[in-house]
N, C-alpha and C positions, 0 to 999 in steps of 0.2 A: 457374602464375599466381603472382606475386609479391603477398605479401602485408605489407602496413602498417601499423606500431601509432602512433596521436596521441592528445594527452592531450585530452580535450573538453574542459575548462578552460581551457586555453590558444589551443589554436587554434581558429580565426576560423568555418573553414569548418565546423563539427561546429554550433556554434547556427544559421548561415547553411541546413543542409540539415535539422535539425529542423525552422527555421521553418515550410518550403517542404512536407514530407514528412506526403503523408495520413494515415498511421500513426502518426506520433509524437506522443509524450502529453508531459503534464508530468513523468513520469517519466525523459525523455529528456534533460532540458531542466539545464544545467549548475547552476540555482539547488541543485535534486534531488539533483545528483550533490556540491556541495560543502559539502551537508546532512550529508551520510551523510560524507565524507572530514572533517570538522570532528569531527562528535560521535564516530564511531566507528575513525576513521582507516585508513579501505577506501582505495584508490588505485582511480579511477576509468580505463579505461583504451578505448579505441576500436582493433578492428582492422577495415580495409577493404583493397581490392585497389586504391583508387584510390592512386596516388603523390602523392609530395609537389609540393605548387604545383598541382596540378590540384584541379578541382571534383569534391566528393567525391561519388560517385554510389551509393554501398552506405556501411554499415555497423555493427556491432555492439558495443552498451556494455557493457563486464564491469564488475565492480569485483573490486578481488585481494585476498582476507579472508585475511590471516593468524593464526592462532591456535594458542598452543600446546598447547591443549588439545582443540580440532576440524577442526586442520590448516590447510593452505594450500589454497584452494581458488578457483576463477572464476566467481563468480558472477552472473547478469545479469537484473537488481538485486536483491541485500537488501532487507530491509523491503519491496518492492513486491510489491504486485499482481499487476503482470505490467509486461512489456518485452520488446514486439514486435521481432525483427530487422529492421534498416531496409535490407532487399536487394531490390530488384522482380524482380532476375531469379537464378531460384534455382540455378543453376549459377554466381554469386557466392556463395551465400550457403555450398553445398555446398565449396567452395575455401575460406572462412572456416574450417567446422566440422575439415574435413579439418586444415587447416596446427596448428588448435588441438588435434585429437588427436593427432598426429604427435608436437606441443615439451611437451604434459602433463609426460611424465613428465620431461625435460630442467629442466622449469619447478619442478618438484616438487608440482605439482597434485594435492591428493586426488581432485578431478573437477573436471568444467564442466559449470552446470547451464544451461537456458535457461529463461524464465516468458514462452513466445508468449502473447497474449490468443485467436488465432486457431487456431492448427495443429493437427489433432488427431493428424496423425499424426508419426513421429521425425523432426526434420529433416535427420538424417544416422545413415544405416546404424549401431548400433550405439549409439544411446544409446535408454535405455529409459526411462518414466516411473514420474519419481520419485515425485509428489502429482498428488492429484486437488481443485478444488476446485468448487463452488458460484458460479457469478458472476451476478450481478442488476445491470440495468440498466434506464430509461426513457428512452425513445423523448419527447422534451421537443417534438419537430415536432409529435405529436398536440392540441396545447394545452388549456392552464389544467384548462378544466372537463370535457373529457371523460378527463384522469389522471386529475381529480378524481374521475370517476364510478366510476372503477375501484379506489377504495381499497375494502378491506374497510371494511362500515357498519358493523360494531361494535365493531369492534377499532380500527379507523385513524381512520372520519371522525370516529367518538364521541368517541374520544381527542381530536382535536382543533380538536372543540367544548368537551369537558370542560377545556382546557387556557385558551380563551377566556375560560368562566365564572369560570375561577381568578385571571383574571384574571394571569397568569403575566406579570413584566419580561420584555423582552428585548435583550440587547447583543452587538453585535460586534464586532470587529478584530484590533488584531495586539499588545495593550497588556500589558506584565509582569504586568498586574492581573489577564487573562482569562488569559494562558498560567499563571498562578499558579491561579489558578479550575481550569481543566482539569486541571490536573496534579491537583488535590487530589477531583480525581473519580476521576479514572482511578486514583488508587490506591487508592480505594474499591472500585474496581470490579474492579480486578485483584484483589485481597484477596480478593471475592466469588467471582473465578473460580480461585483458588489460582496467582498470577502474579506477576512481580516486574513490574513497569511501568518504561517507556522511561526513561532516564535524563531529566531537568529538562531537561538543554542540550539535546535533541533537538527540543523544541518550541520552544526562544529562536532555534537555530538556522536553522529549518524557515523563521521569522518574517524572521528576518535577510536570509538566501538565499534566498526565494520573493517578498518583497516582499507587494505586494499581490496576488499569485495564490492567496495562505493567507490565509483567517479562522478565527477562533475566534468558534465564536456560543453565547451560556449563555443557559438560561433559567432565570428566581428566581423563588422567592415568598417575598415579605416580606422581599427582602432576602438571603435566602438559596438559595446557587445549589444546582440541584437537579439538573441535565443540562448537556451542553455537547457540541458534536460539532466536528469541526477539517475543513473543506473544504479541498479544492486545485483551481482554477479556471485554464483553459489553453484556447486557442481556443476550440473550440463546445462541450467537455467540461466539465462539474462532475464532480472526484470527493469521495465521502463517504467519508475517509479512518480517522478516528475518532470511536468517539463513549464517552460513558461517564456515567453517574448515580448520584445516589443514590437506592438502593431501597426507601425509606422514602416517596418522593415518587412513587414509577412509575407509582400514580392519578392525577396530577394532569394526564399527559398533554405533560412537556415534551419529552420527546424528539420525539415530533407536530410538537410545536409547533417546534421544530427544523428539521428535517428536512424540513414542510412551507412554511416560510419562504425554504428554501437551494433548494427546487424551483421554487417562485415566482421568486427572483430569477433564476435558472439559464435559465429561459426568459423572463424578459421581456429580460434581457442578451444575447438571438438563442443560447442552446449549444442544441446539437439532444441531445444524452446526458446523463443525469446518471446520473453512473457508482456504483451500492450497494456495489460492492468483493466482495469474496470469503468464503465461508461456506464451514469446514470440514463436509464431507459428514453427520459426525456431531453434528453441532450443528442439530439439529431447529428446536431454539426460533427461532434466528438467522434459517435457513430461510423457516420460517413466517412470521417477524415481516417480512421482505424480501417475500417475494410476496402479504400483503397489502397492502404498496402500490402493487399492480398493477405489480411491476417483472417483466421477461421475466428468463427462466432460460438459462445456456448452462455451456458446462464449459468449465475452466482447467486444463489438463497442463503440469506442469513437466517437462523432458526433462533427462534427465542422460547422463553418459558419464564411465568406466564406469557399467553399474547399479547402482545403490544395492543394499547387503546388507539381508537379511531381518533384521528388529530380534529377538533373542533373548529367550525369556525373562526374563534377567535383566535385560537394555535396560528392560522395559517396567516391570519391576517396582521397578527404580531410580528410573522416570519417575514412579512413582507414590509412593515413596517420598522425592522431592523435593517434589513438589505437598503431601504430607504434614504436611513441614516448614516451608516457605515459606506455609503457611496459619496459621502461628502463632507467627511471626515479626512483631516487634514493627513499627511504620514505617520508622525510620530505619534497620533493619536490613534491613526488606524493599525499602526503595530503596538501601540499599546494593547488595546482589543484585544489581538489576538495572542498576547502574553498570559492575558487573564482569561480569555476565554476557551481555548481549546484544552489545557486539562480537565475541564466539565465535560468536553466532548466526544470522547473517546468511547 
């Protein structure tokens, strides 16, 4: 079976079969894709078996990381969640994987990873899983007040009641003033978790290229912002992309007050999901704090090919000897960091 590479930026038919396609997210969606080739300069690319001038009926979005320090690699997508194959019938999709392990090595590809939302198992002979993750979602067709009934009472509704009493501001959109706000959270927050945070342009970018499918919502007190979380909204889906505080304020209850704002509007705007994102397995807290809002549990398998190698000893203890350093790293050096470091990471 002959197989075809198109740039989904440029051509026509790649947003024409997302629109149409009950799987595809906003993650598929070219704003997405020339987020990530802006800020981090991925080369988004689409192979399918349909030819050219025909209606495209399969296919799959990588993006091509190259880096000289983490290799050349295909990945389908960075930064994301997950990013379903868009094949209905899987003897396409199996002629994709194949034609892609076959030109790897011609391509110089250190691997080709996939991130289904759905698949538990390999989607082709011979690629094994890379990551396991946590993924939490709400069912938004149940409505308002019976999610409502399902938050934990002491931890979620109290919070936000306690976030009421505080009388907390709230704002959103897409204004240098809120993506300024977030950024100066998030690297509060990253600090807190020993991390460099997304480069500035990644969030001006997100704004630029998503339009109105991205907000930024903060909540204040007194003026001063204390939470902010950053949604991407696409057909019937809300997703809860980031969020970040400061922890001096975490009684007050604005992340609640967040979070339960962006679920209100998510369902009275007709989305049937509002998608919590993904929680690394050993991040308990994250966990926890998810399935007290009554959000359903399932699992995320990232599939690669070849298998991923077994991290050494000294891998790990590198790993921890960076988080080490990067915790006491000044601001401007700790965003520096992550200016240079996250397009390796992808």
């Amino acid at each position: 079976m002959a197989i075809y590479r198109i740039d989904p930026l440029r051509d026509p038919r790649w947003v024409e079969m997302v629109e149409k396609h009950p799987r595809a997210s906003v993650f598929h969606t070219p704003g997405w894709l020339e987020a990530l080739r802006r800020t981090y300069g991925y080369e988004p690319v689409v192979y399918t078996t349909s030819p050219p001038r025909a209606d495209l009926t399969n296919g799959v979005v990588f993006c091509r990381v190259r880096s000289r320090i983490t290799g050349r690699r295909l990945v389908s997508l960075p930064f994301t969640d997950h990013c379903e194959p868009l094949a209905e019938r899987p003897e396409d999709l199996l002629s994709l994987l194949k034609f892609l392990r076959f030109t790897r090595s011609d391509e110089g590809w250190k691997y080709i990873e996939l991130r289904p939302r759905t698949s538990r198992d390999a989607p082709l002979p011979g690629m094994s899983r890379a990551q396991r993750y946590c993924f939490h979602s709400i069912d938004l067709r149940l409505g308002l007040e019976h999610i409502f009934r399902r938050f934990h009472r002491e931890s979620t509704q109290r919070k936000f009641r306690r976030a009421e009493r505080e009388r907390l501001t709230y704002e959103e959109g897409r204004s240098d003033a809120l993506a300024e706000q977030i950024y100066t959270l998030l690297l509060r927050t990253c600090r807190r978790q020993h991390l460099p945070p997304h480069p500035r342009t990644w969030f001006s970018n997100l704004a630029e290229c998503l339009g109105d499918s991205m907000k930024i919502r903060v909540a204040s007190k007194g003026g001063r912002p204390i939470a902010s979380i950053l949604t991407l909204s696409w057909k019937d889906v809300m997703v809860y992309k980031y969020g970040c505080s400061d922890e001096r304020f975490h009684k007050l209850g604005g992340m609640h007050l967040l979070l339960w704002t962006a679920i209100e509007e998510a369902e009275t705007e007709g989305c049937h999901e509002f998608d919590f994102g993904r929680s690394e397995y050993d991040n308990a807290c994250l966990i926890t704090f998810k399935d007290r809002w009554g959000a359903s549990r399932s699992e995320l398998a990232y599939w690669r090919y070849p298998a991923p190698t077994v991290p050494s000893a000294a891998t790990a203890l590198a790993g921890r000897v960076a988080k080490f350093a990067l915790a006491r790293l000044r601001n401007r050096l700790l965003i520096a960091a992550g200016n240079v470091l996250y397009k390796h990471i992808g």
